[in-house]
C-alpha positions as semicolon CSV with decimal commas, in nm:
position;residue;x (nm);y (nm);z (nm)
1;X;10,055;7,830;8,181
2;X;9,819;8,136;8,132
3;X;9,951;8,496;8,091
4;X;9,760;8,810;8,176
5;X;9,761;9,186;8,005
6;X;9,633;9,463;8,128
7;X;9,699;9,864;8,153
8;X;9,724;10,076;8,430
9;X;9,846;10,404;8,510
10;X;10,071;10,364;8,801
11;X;10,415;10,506;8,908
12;X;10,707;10,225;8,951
13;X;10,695;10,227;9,315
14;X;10,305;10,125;9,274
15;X;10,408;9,894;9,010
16;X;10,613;9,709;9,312
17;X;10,358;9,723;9,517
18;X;10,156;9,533;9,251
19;X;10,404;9,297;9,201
20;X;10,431;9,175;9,589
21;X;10,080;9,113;9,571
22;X;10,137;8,947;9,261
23;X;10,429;8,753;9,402
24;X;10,221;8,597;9,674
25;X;10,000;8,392;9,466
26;X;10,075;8,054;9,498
27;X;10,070;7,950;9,125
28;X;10,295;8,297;9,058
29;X;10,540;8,273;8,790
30;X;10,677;8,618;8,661
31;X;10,546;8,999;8,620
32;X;10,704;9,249;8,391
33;X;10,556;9,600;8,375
34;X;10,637;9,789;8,068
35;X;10,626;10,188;8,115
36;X;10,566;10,384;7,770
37;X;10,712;10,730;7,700
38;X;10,395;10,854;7,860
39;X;10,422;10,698;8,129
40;X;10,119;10,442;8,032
41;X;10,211;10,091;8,231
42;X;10,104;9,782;8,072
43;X;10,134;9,476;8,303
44;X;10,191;9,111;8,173
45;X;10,109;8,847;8,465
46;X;10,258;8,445;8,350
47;X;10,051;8,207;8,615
48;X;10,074;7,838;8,654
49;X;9,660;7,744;8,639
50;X;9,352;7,868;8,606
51;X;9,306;7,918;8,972
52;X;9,603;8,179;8,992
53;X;9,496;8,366;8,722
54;X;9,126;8,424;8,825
55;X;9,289;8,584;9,134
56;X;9,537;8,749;8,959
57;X;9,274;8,877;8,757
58;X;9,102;9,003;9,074
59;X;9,414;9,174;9,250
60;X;9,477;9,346;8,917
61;X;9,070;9,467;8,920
62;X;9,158;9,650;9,299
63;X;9,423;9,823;9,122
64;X;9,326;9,935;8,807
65;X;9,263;10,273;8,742
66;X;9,169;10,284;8,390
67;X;8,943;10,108;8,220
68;X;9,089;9,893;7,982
69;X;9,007;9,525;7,936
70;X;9,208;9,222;8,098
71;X;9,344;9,024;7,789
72;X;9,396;8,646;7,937
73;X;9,591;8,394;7,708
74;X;9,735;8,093;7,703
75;X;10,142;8,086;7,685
76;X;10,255;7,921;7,408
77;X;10,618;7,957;7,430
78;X;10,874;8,103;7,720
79;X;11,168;8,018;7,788
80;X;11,429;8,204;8,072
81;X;11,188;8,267;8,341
């Protein structure tokens, strides 16, 4: 499994939104957005293969709105999802 990071600044209803694109990936394993106390989102994106997370990696490009890197890493442990 691979795991994307990434920030964006987006409200929850467009974190949702993100997530049903997400969600529609075939390879899709679990999103969880994490909102700071300003408001800051930073989205973490678990995927099956490579293949999923190239296009995760592209749906989460459309979205962005600030420009902060994509971190991609392998999972090494998970366990509940």
């Amino acid at each position: 499994m691979f795991a994307v990071t990434f920030q964006v600044d987006l409200g929850a209803k467009l974190s949702r939104s993100l997530l049903k694109s997400l969600s529609d990936l075939p390879g899709f394993v679990n999103f969880v957005a994490l909102e700071d106390d300003e408001g800051h989102v930073t989205g973490i994106c678990i995927c099956e293969d490579l293949t999923t997370l190239n296009n995760v990696k592209q749906i989460v490009e459309r979205w962005r709105l600030k420009a902060v890197p994509l971190s991609v890493s392998n999972v090494v442990a998970q366990k509940g999802l």
